[in-house]
N, C-alpha and C positions, 0 to 999 in steps of 0.2 A: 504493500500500500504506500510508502515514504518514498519506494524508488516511483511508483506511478505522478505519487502528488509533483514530485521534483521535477518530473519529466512534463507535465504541464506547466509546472510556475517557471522553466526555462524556456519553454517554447514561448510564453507569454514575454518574459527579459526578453529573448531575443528580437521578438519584432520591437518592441520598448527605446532596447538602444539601437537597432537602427534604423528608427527614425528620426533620433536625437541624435544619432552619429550623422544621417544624412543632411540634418535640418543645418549640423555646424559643417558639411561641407557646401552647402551650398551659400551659406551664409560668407566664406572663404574658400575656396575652393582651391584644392591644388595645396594648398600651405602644409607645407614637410612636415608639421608639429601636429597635426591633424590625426593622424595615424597612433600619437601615444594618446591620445585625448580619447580617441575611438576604443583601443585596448584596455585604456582604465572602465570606460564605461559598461562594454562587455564582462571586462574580467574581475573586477571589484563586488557587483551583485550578486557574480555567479557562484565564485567561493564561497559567498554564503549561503546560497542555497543549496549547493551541493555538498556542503557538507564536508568540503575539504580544507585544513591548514596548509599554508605555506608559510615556509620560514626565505629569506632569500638572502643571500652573500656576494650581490654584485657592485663590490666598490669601484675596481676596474672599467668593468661596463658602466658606470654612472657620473665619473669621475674623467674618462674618456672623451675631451672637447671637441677637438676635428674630425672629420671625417674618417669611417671606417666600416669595415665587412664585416659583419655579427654574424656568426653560424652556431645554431644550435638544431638539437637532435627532435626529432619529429616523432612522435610517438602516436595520436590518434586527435580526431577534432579537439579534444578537450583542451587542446594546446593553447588553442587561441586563448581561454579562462586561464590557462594557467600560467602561461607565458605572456600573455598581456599585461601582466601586474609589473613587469620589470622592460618593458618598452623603454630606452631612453630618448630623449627630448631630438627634433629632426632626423628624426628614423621612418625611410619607409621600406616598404618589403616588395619581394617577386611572385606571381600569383601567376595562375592560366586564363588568359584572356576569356576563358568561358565560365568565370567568376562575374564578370561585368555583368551578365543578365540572370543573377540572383538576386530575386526580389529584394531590397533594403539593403542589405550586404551588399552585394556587387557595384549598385552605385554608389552606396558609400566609402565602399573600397576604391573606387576610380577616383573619386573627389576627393580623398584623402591622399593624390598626389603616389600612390603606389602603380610599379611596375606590372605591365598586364605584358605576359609573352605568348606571342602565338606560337605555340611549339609545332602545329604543323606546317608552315610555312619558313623555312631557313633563312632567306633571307630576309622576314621581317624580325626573327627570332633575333637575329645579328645587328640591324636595327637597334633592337630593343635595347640591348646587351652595352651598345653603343652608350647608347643614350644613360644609362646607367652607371657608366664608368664617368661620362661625364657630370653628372649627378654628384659622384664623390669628389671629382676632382673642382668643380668651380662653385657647388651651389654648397658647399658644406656639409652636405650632409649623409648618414648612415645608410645602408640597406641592410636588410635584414635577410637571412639567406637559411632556408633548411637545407644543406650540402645531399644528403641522402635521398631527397626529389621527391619520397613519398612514404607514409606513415610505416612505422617498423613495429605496430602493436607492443613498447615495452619490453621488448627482447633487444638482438645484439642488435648493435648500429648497423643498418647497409650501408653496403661500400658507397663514398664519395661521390658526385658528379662535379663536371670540372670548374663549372662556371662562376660561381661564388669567389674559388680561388683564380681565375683570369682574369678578372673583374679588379681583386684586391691589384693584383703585379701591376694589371694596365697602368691603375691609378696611381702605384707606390704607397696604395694605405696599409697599415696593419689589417689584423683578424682579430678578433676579439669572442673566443668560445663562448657559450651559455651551455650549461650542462644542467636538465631538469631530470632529478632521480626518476627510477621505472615506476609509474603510480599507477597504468593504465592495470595493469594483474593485481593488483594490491586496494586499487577503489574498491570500497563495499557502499553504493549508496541507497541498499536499504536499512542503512543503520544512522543515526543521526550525527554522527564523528566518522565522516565514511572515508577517510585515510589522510597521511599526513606526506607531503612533500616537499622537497630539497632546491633551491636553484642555487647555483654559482655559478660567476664567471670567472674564467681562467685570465690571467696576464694578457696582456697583446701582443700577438706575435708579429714583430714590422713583414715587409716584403719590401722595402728600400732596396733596390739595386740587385732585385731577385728578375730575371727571366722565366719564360717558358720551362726551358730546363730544368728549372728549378721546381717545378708545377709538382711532378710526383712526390718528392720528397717533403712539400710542405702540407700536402695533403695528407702523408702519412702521420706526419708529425700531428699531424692538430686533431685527425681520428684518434692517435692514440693518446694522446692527453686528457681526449673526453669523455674516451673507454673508463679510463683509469679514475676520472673523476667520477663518472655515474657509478664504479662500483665502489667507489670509498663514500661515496653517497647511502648506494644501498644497504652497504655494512652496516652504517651509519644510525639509519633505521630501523635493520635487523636488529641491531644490538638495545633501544630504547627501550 
């Protein structure tokens, strides 16, 4: 009965905030700052109705002024709630252009100034990719990037995709991990304390005077950082 209630009082938040997500993009539309404003709104409600804690340790990531590539690990929708709580300020993210025509979401998603790729077309993909790089390098501001391309249900991380880290080189920004412990197997929300979760970011890794060449090696480096971090996360919790 508690997971049914929840699964209605979310569906209801959801159209809630976006339409207050949308009403503030159209009210500015495009403005890079839109996108943490949007994730608070989402994600601040949600926690509480679903019945989950977060603790979070991203002084790195908050403390991080100019421009830079944010990857973190993808685990199931819930991401958006739980990952929206540590959005920092001119951040926006990369999405599949067939987000745009979800009802409230999608155009809130557009107006909040985030990247929309057409992954079936190459050459607008490369376009986009473009435009992205330039994103970091002259307007200031972050993307946010899932490296892994699609949800990994709470188990091990899938392997990398390259784009996030060709993106960072183009520009010479750092990388800046976010590691959110495995909560997607561990949520109970038919109980009203329905699990507790971890985020941290790791240091910044530069990419100053790194090439292409350089591309696999920084990729492995920063998977395994975030390995290492999600399972001293989950000890973490095991052990409380």
């Amino acid at each position: 009965m508690l997971f049914l209630l929840r699964m209605l009082a979310m569906a209801v938040h959801f159209v809630l905030a976006g339409l207050l997500g949308l009403l503030l993009g159209l009210c500015r539309p495009f403005n890079p700052d839109n996108s943490r404003i949007c994730a608070r709104l989402y994600s601040l409600p949600a926690l509480c109705l679903l019945g989950l804690k977060v603790k979070t340790d991203v002084k790195p990531l908050l403390e991080h002024h100019p421009a830079c590539v944010i990857i973190a690990n993808h685990q199931s929708n819930y991401d958006l709630y739980v990952l929206g709580r540590v959005v920092p300020q001119r951040t926006v993210s990369i999405g599949k252009k067939s987000l745009k025509w979800l009802p409230f979401f999608g155009q809130l998603y557009w107006l909040a100034g985030n990247v929309l790729l057409d992954r079936s077309n190459a050459q607008r993909a490369k376009r986009a990719m473009l435009k992205t790089t330039d994103t970091l390098k002259q307007r200031n501001t972050s993307i946010w990037v899932f490296p892994e391309g699609t949800r990994n249900g709470g188990g091990e991380m899938l392997p990398f995709k390259k784009g996030a880290f060709q993106m960072a080189i183009a520009a010479g920004v750092p990388i800046i991990p976010v590691c959110a412990s495995s909560y997607v197997r561990r949520m109970r929300l038919n109980r009203w304390r329905s699990g507790d979760i971890l985020i941290r970011s790791l240091p910044a890794i530069p990419t100053a005077g790194l090439s292409l060449d350089d591309l696999p090696r920084l990729m492995e480096q920063c998977r395994q950082q975030m390995q290492q971090c999600i399972a001293a996360m989950d000890r973490q919790l095991a052990g409380a």
